[in-house]
Each structure stands twice: as structure tokens, then as C-alpha cells.
N, C-alpha and C positions, 0 to 999 in steps of 0.2 A: 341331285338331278341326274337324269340318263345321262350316259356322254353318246360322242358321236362314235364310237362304236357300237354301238347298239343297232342289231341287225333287225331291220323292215323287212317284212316277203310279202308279195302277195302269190296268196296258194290257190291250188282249183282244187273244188272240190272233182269228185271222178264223175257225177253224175251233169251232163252237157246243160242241162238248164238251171244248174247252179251259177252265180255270182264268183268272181274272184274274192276271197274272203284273205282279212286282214292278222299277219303274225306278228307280233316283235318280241324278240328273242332278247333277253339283256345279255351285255356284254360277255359276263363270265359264262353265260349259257343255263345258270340255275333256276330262271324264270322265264316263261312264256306266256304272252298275252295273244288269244289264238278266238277271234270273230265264231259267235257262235254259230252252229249250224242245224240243219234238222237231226244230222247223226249224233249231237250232245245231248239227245232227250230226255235219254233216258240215265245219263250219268249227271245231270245237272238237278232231275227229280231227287236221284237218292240223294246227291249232295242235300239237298232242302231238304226229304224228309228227316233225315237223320237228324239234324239242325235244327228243327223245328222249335224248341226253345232257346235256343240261344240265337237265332235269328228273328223271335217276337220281343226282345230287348230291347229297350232305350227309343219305345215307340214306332218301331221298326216295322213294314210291311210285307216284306218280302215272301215270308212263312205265309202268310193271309193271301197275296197275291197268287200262289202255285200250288193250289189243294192238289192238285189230279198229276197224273202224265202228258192228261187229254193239254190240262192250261198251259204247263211249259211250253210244249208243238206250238199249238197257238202262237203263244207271244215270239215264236220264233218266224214262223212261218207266215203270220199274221200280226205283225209288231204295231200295236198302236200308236207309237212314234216309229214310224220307218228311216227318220233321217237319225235315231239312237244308234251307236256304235254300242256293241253290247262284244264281250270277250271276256272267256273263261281264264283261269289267273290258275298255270301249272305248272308244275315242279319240271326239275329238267328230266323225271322220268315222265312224264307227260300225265302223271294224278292229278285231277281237278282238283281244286284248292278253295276256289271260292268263284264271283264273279265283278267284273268291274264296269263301268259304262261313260258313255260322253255323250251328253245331250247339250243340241245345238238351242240356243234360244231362238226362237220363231222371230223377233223382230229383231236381232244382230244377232249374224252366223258368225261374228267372229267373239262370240262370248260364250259358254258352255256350262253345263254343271256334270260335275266327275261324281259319279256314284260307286258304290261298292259293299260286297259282303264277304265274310271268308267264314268257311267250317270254324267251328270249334278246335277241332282239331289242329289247326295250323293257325292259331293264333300266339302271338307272341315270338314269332321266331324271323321276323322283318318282312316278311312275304307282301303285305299289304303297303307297305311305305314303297319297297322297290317297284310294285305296279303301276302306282300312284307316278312316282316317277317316270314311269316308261313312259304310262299312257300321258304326262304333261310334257313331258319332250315331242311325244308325234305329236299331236294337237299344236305344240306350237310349232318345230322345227316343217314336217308334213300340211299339215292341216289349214293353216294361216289363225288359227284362233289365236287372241290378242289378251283374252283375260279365262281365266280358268276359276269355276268355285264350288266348294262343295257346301252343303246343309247339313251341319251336325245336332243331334236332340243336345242338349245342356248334359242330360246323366249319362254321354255317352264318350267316357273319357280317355278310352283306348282311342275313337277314332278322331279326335281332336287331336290327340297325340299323332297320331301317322300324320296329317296336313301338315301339323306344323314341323315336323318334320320332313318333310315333303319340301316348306320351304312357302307352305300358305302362310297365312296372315288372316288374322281374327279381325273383322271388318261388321260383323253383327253382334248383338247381344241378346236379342229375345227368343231366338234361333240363332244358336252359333252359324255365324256366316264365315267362311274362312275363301279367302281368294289369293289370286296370285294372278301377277300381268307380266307378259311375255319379257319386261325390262329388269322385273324382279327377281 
């Protein structure tokens, strides 16, 4: 789990009709969870392209979701859950890494599902358990959400591995369901 040093910002973007967009930095400083913006367009595309198979894995959409440049803009600018926290997951030189999210459920705000993907390239090296963490600590210590849960495919054994390390708990079987409540 994050601790409480783990530093929150909220940043302004430079352009005046931007939103204050959300940061948190982990402790030691070698991870950043950093609210996407129209300015990540075009580094979150290549991240996906490059990815493109190892992101249509273990029945995974994401690759399918962001053919163009034109779609990523979109879902940023135009997000079809606008109340989704969506934040890019970077190193402490500031490389995108991958992406992580928190989706509020429509009939209880204070329950969520934490989504996420990382390059190929940066898998296996802790990067994704630490986000997971960051992002379960705001959501609960920030946020007020009270249960946290992610959706895992069955063949998908790396990310079963970061939840439960993470600190979820395996609560489905048909669809890994793995959760975690703010006591646990």
C-alpha cells in the first residue's frame, strides 16, 4: 500500500481553459501517476501502437479501442465516462509507461473499478503493483471510495499477480474478480 508520504499535486495545465489535472508522485519519487491531457496524444498513441500485440492479450481491448491518433484525442477530450480518472503511469524521468484508471460505478460513488495497461516493455519490473497502489490509497485516503475492484480475464496471470499483491482479494471466478475495501 502507498504510505502517507506519498505526494498529491494538483497541476494546471498552461492553457486557461484546461481543468486542474491530477499527480501523485510515490514516495521515493520513481513513479508518477499524472491525469491525462490533450498534450499526451500523441505519446500515449505510440505507446499503443508499438504494443499492439501484447496489449490484444488475455482478451484485452485496449489495442482495438485506439486505431488512429484521431481516437486517443477523442477519448481524451471527449471521454465517454467523463466521471473516469484516467492517468498515465511514468517513470521518475517522466517516459510513459503504460496507463491506469478509476471508474466510479453509476449507482455507488463510493465503489470503483481500477483498470490498467503497461508497455511491454516495462513489464515485470514492479511498475504496475506500485500504481495500483498509489492509485488505491487516493481513491481511498482522497477520494472517499469505500471498495476498490479490478476485472481480470482467467489467462491473464501477470495481472492477477499485481492485485493480489496490491493487497486485492479473489472474490469472483467466472471473471476473476479481485477487490479490496478501504478496512482491508
Amino acid at each position: 500500500m502507498a504510505t502517507e508520504k506519498d505526494d498529491v499535486n494538483i497541476v494546471k495545465e498552461t492553457s486557461p481553459h484546461s481543468k486542474p489535472l491530477i499527480e501523485i508522485t510515490s514516495s521515493d519519487g520513481e513513479l508518477i501517476l499524472k491525469q491525462f491531457s490533450p498534450s499526451d496524444t500523441q505519446e500515449i498513441f505510440e505507446l499503443i501502437d508499438r504494443n499492439r500485440e501484447h496489449l490484444s492479450q488475455n482478451e484485452e481491448d485496449t489495442s482495438d479501442k485506439y486505431p488512429t491518433l484521431e481516437s486517443v484525442e477523442i477519448s481524451i477530450l471527449q471521454p465517454s465516462n467523463p466521471d473516469r480518472l484516467r492517468f498515465g503511469i511514468r517513470d521518475a524521468q517522466g517516459t510513459l509507461l503504460g496507463s491506469i484508471n478509476l471508474t466510479p460505478e453509476k449507482d455507488n460513488p463510493h465503489k470503483g473499478e481500477i483498470g490498467y495497461y503497461l508497455g511491454k516493455e516495462a513489464t515485470g519490473k514492479g511498475y504496475t503493483t506500485k500504481a495500483v497502489n498509489l492509485l488505491t490509497d487516493y481513491a481511498f485516503n482522497h477520494l472517499g471510495y469505500q471498495e476498490l475492484y479490478g476485472i481480470v480475464a482467467n489467462t491473464n496471470k501477470p495481472s492477477q499477480e499485481v492485485l493480489r499483491r496490491a493487497g486485492y482479494k479473489e472474490t469472483g471466478k467466472e471473471v476473476l474478480l479481485f477487490s479490496k475495501t478501504i478496512s482491508s
